[in-house]
Backbone as CSV, one residue per row, in Angstrom:
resi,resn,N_x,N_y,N_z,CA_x,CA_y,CA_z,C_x,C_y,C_z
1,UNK,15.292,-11.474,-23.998,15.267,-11.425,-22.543,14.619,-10.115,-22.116
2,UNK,13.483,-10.229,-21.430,13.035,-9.059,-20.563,13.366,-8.807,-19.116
3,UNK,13.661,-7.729,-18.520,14.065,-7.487,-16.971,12.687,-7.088,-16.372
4,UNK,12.385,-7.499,-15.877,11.117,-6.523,-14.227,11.818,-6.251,-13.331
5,UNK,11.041,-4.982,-12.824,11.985,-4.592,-11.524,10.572,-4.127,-10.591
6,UNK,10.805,-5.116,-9.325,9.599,-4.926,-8.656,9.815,-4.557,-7.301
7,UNK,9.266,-3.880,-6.679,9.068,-3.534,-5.024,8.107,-4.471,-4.343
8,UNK,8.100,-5.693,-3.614,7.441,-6.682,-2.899,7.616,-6.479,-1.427
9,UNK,6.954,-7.254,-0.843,7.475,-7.458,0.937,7.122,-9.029,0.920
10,UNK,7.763,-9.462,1.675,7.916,-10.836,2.458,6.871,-11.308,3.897
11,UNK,6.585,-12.319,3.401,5.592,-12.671,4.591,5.695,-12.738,5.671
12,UNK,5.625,-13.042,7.118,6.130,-13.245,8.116,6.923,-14.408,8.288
13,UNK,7.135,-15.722,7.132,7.694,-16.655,7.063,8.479,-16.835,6.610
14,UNK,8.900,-15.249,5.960,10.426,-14.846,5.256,10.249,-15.362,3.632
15,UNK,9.088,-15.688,3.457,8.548,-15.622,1.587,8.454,-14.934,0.961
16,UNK,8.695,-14.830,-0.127,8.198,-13.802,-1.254,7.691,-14.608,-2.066
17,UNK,6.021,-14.118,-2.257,5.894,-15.101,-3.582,5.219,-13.550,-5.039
18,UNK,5.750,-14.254,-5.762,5.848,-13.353,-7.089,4.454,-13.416,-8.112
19,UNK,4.000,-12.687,-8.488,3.396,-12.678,-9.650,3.424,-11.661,-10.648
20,UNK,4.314,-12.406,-11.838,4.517,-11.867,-12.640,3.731,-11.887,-14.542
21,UNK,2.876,-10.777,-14.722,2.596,-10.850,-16.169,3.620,-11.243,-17.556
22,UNK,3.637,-12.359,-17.599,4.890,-12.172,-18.973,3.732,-12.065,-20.379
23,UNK,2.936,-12.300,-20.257,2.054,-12.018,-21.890,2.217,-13.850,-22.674
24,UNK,2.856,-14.990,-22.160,2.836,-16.023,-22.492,2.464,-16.824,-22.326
25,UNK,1.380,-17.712,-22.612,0.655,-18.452,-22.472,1.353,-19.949,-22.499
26,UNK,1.663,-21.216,-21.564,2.273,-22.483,-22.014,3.284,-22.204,-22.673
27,UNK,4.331,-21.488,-21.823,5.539,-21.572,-22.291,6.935,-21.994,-21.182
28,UNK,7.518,-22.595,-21.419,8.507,-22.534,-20.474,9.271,-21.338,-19.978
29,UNK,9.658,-20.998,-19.478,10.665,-19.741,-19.203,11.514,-20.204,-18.125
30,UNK,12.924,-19.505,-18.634,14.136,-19.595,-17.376,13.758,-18.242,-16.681
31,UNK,13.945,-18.283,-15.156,14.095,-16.979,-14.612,15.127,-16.690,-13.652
32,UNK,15.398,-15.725,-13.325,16.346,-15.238,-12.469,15.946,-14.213,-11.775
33,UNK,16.407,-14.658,-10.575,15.886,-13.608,-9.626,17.090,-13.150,-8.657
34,UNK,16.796,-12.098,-8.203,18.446,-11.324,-8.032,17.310,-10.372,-6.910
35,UNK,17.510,-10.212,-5.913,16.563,-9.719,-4.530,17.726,-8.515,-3.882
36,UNK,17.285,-7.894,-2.947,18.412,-6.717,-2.400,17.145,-6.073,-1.003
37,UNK,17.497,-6.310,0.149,16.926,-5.577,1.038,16.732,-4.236,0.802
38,UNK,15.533,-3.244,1.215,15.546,-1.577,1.159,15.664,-1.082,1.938
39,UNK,15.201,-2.015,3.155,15.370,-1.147,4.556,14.267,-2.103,5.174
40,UNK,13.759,-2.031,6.837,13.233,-1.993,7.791,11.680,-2.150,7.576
41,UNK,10.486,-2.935,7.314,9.388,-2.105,7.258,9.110,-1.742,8.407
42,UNK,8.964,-0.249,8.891,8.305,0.189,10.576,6.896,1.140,10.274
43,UNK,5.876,0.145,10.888,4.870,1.582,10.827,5.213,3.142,11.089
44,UNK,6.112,2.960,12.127,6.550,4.709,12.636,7.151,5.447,11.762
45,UNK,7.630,4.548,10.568,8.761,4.976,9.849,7.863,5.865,8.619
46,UNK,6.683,4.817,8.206,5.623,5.399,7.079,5.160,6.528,7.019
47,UNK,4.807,7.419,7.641,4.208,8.259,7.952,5.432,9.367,7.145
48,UNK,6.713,9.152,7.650,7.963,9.955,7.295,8.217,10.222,6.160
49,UNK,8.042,8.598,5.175,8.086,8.087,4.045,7.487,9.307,3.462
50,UNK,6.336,9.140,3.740,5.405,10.578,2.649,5.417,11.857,3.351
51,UNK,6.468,12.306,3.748,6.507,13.380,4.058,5.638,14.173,5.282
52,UNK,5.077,13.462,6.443,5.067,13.850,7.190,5.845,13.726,8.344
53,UNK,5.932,14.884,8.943,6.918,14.585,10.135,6.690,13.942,11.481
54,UNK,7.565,13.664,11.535,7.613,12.483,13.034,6.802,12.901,14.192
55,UNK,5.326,12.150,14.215,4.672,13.071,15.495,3.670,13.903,15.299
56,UNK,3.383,13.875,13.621,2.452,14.842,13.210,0.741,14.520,13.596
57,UNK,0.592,13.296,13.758,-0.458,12.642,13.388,-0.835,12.362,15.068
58,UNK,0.131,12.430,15.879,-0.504,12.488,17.412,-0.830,13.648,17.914
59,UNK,0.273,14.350,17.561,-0.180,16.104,17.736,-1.331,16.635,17.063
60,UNK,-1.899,16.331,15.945,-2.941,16.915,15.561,-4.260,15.990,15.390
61,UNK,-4.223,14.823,15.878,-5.697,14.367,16.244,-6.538,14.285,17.128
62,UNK,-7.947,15.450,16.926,-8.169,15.555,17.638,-8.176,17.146,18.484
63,UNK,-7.562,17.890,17.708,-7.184,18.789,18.102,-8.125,20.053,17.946
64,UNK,-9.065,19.688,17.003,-10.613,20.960,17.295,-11.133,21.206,18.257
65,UNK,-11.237,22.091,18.689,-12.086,22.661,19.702,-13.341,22.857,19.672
66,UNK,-12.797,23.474,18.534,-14.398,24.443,18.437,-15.811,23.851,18.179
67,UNK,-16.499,24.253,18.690,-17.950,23.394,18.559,-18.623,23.389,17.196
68,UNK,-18.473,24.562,17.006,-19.319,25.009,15.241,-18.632,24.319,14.058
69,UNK,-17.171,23.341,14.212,-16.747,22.688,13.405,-17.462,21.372,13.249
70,UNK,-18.133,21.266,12.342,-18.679,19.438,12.660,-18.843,19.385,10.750
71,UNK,-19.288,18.317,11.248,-19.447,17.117,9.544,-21.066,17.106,9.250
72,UNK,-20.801,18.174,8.084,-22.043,18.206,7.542,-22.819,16.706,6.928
73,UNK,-24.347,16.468,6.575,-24.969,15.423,6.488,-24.446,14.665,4.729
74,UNK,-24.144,13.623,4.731,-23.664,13.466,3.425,-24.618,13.120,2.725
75,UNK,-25.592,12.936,2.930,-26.742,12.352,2.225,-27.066,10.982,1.890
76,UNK,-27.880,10.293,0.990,-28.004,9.028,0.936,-27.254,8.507,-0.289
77,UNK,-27.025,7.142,0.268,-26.384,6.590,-0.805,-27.025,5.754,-2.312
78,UNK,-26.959,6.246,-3.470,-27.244,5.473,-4.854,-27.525,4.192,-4.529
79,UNK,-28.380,4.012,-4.931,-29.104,2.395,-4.756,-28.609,2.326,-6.480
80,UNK,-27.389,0.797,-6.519,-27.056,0.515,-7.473,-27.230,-1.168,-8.057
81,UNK,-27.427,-1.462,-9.279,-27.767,-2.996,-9.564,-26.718,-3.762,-9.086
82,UNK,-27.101,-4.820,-8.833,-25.745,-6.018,-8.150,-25.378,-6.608,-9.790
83,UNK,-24.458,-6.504,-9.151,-23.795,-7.581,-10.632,-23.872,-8.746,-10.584
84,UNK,-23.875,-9.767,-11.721,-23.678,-11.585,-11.497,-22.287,-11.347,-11.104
């Protein structure tokens, strides 16, 4: 018996659908699945998640003044073969 332990989200139709690697080709398998809410997904909330703070991202966009700050020219892009 092997365990996975996975982090998913659910569709708006309250689904989860799974895909799981077992390495077996045409085999039957029993499974069990055993689920547990983590919390809320909130966009407002994400930002927190990784450690920024609440508000960071309205307060500081946008917030240069200065004229002499700008985005230098990136140059051109590699002309690369297409693949089949």
């Amino acid at each position: 018996m092997q365990s996975v332990k996975l982090k998913s989200c659910s569709n708006s139709d309250g689904v989860l659908h799974l895909d799981i690697p077992v390495g077996l080709a045409n085999q039957e398998l029993e499974i069990v699945v055993v689920f547990q809410t983590v919390g809320r997904l909130s966009k407002a909330a994400e930002p927190v998640s990784r450690d920024w703070p609440p508000g960071f991202f309205e307060r500081t966009a946008g917030c240069i003044q200065d004229d002499s700050f700008i985005r230098h020219p990136q140059g051109e892009f590699d002309e690369r073969e297409t693949l089949d």
